[in-house]
C-alpha positions as a Markdown table, in Angstrom:
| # | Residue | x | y | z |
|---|---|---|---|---|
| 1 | Unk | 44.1 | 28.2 | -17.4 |
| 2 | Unk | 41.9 | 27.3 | -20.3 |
| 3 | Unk | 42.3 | 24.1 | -22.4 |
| 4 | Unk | 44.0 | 25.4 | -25.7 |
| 5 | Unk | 44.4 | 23.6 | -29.2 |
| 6 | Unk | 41.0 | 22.0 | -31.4 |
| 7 | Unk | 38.2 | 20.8 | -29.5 |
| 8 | Unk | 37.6 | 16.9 | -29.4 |
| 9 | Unk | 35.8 | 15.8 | -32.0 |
| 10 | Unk | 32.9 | 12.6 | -31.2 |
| 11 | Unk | 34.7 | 9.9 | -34.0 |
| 12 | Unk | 37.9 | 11.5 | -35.1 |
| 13 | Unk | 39.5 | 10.3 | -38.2 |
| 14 | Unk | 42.5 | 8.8 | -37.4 |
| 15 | Unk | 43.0 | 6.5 | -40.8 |
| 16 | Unk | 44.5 | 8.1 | -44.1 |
| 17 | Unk | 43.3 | 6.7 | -47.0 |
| 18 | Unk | 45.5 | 7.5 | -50.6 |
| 19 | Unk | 44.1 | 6.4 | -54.1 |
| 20 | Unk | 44.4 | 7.2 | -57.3 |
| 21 | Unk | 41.5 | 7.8 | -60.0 |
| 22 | Unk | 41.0 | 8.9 | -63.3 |
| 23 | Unk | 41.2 | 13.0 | -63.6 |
| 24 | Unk | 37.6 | 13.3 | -64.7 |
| 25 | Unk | 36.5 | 11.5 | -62.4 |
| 26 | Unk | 38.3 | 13.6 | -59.9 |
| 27 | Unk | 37.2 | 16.9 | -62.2 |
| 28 | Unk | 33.5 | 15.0 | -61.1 |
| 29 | Unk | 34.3 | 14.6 | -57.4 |
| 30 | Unk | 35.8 | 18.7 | -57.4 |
| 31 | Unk | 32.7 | 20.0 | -59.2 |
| 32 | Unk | 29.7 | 17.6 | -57.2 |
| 33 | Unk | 31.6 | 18.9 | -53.8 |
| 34 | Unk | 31.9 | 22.3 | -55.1 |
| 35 | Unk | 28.2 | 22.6 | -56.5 |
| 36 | Unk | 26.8 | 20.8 | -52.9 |
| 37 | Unk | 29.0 | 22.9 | -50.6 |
| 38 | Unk | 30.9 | 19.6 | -49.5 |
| 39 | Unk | 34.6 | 18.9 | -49.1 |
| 40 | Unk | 35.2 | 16.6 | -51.1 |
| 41 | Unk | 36.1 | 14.2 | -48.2 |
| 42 | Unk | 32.6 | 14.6 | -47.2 |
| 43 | Unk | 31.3 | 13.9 | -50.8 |
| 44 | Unk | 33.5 | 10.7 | -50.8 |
| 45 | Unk | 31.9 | 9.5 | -47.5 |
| 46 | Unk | 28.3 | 10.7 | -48.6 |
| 47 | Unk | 28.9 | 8.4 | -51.6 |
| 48 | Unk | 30.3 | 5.3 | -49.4 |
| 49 | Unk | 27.1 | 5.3 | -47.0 |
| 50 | Unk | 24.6 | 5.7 | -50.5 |
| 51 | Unk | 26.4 | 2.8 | -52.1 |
| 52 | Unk | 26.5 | 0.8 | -48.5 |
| 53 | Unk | 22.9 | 1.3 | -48.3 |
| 54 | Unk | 22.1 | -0.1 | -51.7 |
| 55 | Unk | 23.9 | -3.2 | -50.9 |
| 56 | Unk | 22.2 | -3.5 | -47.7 |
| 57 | Unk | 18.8 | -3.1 | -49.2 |
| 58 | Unk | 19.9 | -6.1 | -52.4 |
| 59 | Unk | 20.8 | -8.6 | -49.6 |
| 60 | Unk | 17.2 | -8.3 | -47.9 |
């Protein structure tokens, strides 16, 4: 019989992360996601490794 259910993922995200922000910045996040065909987790992460590589590149 066939393996049913989603397939494995490579790094599955197993931590849940709640915060709360001001709502235009999250009016910001919704449009930016929207207008780059993101979810707006991915828009969140894409701006987490942008700001991470800035503050790599400073401490060089």
């Amino acid at each position: 019989m066939a393996k049913m259910g989603r397939p494995k993922v490579a790094s599955p995200r197993k931590v849940s992360a709640g915060f709360r922000m001001k709502e235009e910045d999250y009016e910001k996040l919704k449009r930016f996601a929207s207008e780059h065909n993101l979810t707006q987790t991915e828009a969140i992460e894409k701006g987490l490794d942008l700001l991470y590589q800035q503050y790599q590149k400073a401490e060089l």
